[in-house]
N, C-alpha and C positions, 0 to 999 in steps of 0.2 A: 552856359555855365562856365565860368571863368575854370582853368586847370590852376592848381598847387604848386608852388614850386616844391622840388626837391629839398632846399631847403628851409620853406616854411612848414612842411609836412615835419623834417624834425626836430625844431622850434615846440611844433606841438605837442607832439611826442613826448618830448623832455619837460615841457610842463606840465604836460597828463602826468608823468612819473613824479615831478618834482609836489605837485599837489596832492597825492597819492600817499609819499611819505610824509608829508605835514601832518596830513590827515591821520596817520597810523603813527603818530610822534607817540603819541600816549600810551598806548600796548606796548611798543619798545622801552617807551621808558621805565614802566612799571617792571616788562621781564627784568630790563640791565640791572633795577634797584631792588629786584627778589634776587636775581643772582648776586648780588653783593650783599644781601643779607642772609644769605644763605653761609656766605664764608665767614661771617664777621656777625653773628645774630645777637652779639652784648652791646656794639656800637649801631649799629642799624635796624635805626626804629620801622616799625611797620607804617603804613600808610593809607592814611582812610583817603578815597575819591572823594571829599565834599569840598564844596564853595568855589571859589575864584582864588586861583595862586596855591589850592591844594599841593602842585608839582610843585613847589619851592623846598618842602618839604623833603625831598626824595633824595637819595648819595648821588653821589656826583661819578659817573656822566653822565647819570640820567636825567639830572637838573639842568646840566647844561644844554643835555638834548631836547628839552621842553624848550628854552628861553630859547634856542634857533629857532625852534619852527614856531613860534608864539609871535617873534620879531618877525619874521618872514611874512606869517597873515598879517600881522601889525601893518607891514609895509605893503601889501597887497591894498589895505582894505586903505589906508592915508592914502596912498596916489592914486586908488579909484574916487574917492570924495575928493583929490587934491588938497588936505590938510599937510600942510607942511610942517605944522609942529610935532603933529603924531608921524608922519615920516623921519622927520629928523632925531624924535625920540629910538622908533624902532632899526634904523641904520646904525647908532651909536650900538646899541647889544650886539647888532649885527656885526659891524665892524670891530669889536672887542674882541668876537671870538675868530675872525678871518685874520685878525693882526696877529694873532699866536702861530698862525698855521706855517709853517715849510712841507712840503705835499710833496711827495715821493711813490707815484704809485707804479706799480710793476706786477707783471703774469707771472701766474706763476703754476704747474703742474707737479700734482698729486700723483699719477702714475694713470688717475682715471681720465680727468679732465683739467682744464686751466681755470684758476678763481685769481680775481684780482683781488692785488694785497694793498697796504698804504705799509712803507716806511715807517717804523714808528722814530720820531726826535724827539730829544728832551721837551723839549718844550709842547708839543701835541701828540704825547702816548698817551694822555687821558682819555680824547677824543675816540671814539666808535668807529670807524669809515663809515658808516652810515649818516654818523650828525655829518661827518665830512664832505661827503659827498653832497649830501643834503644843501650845504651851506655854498658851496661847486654850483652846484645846480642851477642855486637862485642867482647868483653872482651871475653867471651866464646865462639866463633867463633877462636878469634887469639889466647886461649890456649888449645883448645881440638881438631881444627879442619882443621888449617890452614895448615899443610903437603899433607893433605887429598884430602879438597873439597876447590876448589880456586875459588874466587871471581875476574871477572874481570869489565873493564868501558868499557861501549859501545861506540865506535871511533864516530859512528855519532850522537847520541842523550844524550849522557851521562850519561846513568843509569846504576849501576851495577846491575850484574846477575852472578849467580850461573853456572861456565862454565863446560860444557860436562866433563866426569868422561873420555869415550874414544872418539878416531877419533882425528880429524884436531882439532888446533889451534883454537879459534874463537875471534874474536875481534869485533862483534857485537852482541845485545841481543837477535837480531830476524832477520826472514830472511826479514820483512821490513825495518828494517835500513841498511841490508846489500844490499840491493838491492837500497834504494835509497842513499848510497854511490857509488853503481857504477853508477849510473845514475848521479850524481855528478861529480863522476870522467872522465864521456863521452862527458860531456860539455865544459870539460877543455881544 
């Protein structure tokens, strides 16, 4: 069995986390736009989860934190089919919001432990550190790692994940969506 490098191990890693926070876009964004409707409940409307593009709907940063990680599987799922139009659509969102950024990040201690901060600049105090880093992530995912360690979307539940290095193909994240896509597909 072939050994890992050092640095493909944390290639993987970072993509396990960077598909991880995609994946949990939607929880964040709902807290960030209950907490914004918490301070401001005359201008921020509530928000029902139904249909496609629901989160277009939601205060900002939390709209913006949906269209990162929407653009992000966008670009996942385009340069695993290799459609170029749908990657060059999802790279433009992507790159709208990587052109605003100046990134300043730095430690910092509480008295108990160190948490890392981002700088906030005019121009990206809006942003979370989390869409930030998010958008970090993938950046250095699809320049240092994308030949390597492929990201795919799960066929029945929609999450990416970090796909096996060998063996089969896979097109789900776990062997419970794959399982209850056959069970799906027996119904049919």
């Amino acid at each position: 069995m072939a050994q890992v490098s050092a640095w493909e191990k944390r290639m993987r890693d970072a993509a396990g986390r960077l598909a991880k926070s995609v994946n949990q876009s939607s929880s964040f964004a709902m807290l960030t736009h209950e907490t914004t409707r918490l301070g401001d409940p005359e201008n921020v409307p509530e928000v029902v989860e139904e249909g496609v593009g629901w989160w277009k709907s939601l205060s900002e940063p939390a709209r913006t934190h949906m269209e990162v990680a929407h653009a992000i599987a966008a670009a996942v799922i385009a340069d695993e089919e290799e459609n170029e139009e749908g990657l060059r659509e999802a790279m433009q969102v992507f790159s709208r919001f990587i052109s605003d950024l100046s990134v300043s990040l730095n430690w910092r201690h509480d008295g108990h432990d160190y948490s890392l901060h981002k700088s906030h600049d005019v121009n990206d105090a809006k942003h979370p550190l989390i869409t930030t880093m998010m958008a970090l992530t993938f950046a250095n995912y699809w320049e240092q790692a994308r030949g390597t360690i492929h990201l795919g979307l799960c066929r029945q539940c929609g999450n990416l994940y970090v796909k096996p290095k060998h063996g089969r193909k896979t097109r789900y994240c776990s062997g419970a969506c794959r399982q209850k896509a056959y069970r799906a597909r027996q119904k049919e």
